[in-house]
N, C-alpha and C positions, 0 to 999 in steps of 0.2 A: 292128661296132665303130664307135661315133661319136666326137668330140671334144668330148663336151659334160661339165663338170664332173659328177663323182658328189659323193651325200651328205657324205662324209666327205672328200673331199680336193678343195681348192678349183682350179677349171681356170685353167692358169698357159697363157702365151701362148709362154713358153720352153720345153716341156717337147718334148723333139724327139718323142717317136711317140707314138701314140692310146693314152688310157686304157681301161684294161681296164673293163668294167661290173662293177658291185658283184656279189655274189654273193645278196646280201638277197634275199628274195622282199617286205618290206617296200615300200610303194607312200611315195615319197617324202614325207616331209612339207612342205604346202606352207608359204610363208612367212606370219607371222604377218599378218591384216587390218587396216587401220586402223578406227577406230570411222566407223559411216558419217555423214557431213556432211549439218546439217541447217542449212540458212539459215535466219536469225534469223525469225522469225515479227515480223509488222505489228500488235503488237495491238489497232491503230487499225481495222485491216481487220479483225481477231475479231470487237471490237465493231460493227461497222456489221454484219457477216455475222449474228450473232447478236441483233440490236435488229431487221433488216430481215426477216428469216426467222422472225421471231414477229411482226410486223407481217401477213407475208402468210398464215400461217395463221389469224391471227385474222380478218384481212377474209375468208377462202375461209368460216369458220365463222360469219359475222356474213350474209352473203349469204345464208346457207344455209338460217342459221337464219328472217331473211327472208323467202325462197321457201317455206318450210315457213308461217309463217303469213300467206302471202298466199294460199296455197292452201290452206289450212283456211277460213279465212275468207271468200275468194270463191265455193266449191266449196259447195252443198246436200248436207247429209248423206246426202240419199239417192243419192248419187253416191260411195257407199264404196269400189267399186272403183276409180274412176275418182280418186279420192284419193290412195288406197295405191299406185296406180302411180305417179302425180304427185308423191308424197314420195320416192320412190328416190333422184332425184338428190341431192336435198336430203341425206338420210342419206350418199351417198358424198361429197358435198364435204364435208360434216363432218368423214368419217373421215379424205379425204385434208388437212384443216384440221390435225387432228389427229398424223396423220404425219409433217407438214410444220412443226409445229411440235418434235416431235420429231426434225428436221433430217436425215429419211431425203430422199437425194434421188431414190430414186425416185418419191416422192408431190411434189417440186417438178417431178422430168418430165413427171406427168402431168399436175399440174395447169396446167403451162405449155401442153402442148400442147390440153388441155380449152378452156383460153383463145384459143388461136391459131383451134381449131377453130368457140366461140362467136364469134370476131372475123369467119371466112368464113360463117358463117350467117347475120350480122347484118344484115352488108355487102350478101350475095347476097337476102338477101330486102327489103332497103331498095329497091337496085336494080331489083328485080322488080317489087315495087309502085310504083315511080315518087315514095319518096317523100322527099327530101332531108333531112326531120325525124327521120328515122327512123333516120339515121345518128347519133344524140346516144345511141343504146341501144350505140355502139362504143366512148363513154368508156370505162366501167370495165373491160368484157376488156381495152382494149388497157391500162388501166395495171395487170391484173393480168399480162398476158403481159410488159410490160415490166419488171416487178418480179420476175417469175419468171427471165430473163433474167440481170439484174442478181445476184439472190440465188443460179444456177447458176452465175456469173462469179466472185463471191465464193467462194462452195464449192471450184473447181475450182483457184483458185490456193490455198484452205488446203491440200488436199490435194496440191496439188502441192509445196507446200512439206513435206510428209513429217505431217503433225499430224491427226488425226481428224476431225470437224467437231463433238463435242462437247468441243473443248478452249476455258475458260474464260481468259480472259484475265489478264495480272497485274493489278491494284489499281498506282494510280500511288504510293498510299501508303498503309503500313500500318495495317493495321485497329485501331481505337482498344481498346481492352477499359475496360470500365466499372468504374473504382473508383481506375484509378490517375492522379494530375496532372502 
């Protein structure tokens, strides 16, 4: 026997001796939820998330497309195999271009860390060869790792804020329709 209020009669602080337990097999109902609390959404921040994460899959896909024809181009045909291996990447950055524009973040994780990892091979083979010129090939990983960065920094507070990463921003003002003055 506890003292704790049952369903139907509410636990009074005067009542001198313990309430009996209800006799219900009924599992109590609990109390009504509140709607869950969504803070207001930035959608200054939508907009940059979504102008900058089609930014970076376009350059992953413009690179790509790039290396595809610099290796056609440079490569002698009769080096077919030696081609088709060499375009591999090219086709995955594409796809992960693709994904990425699609605003899946697992294709911005990878292509961030793809980037992190061109940035240590860059580095470690400038260093190797001794040749300080050769550090100018760490521009663009490093400003696609930092774009990747930035555009997971973006993502992480949308979705912290409760909203998908395909949610479209409002219009600061309504859409015009053609015919009326």
């Amino acid at each position: 026997m506890t003292d704790e209020p049952t369903p139907y009669r509410p636990h009074s602080t005067t009542s001198p001796g313990p309430t009996t337990p209800s006799l219900s097999t009924t599992p109590r109902a609990s109390p009504p939820r509140s709607p869950v609390y969504r803070p207001p959404l930035d959608h200054e921040l939508l907009r940059t998330f979504r102008t900058q994460v089609l930014a970076l899959g376009a350059v992953w896909i413009a690179f790509a497309l790039l290396y595809a024809v610099l290796v056609l181009a440079l490569l002698p045909p009769a080096m077919e195999a030696s081609r088709i291996l060499l375009l591999a990447p090219a086709l995955i950055s594409i796809l992960f271009g693709i994904a990425i524009i699609q605003k899946r973040l697992w294709a911005i994780r990878a292509a961030t860390f793809l980037s992190f990892c061109s940035v240590l091979a860059v580095a470690y083979r400038a260093f190797q060869l001794n040749a300080p010129l050769a550090l100018l090939g760490l521009v663009v990983p490093l400003l696609l790792l930092l774009q990747g960065w930035r555009v997971l920094d973006w993502a992480h507070q949308i979705r912290a804020a409760g909203f998908p990463l395909t949610t479209t921003p409002r219009r600061s003002t309504p859409p015009q329709t053609a015919g009326k003055a």
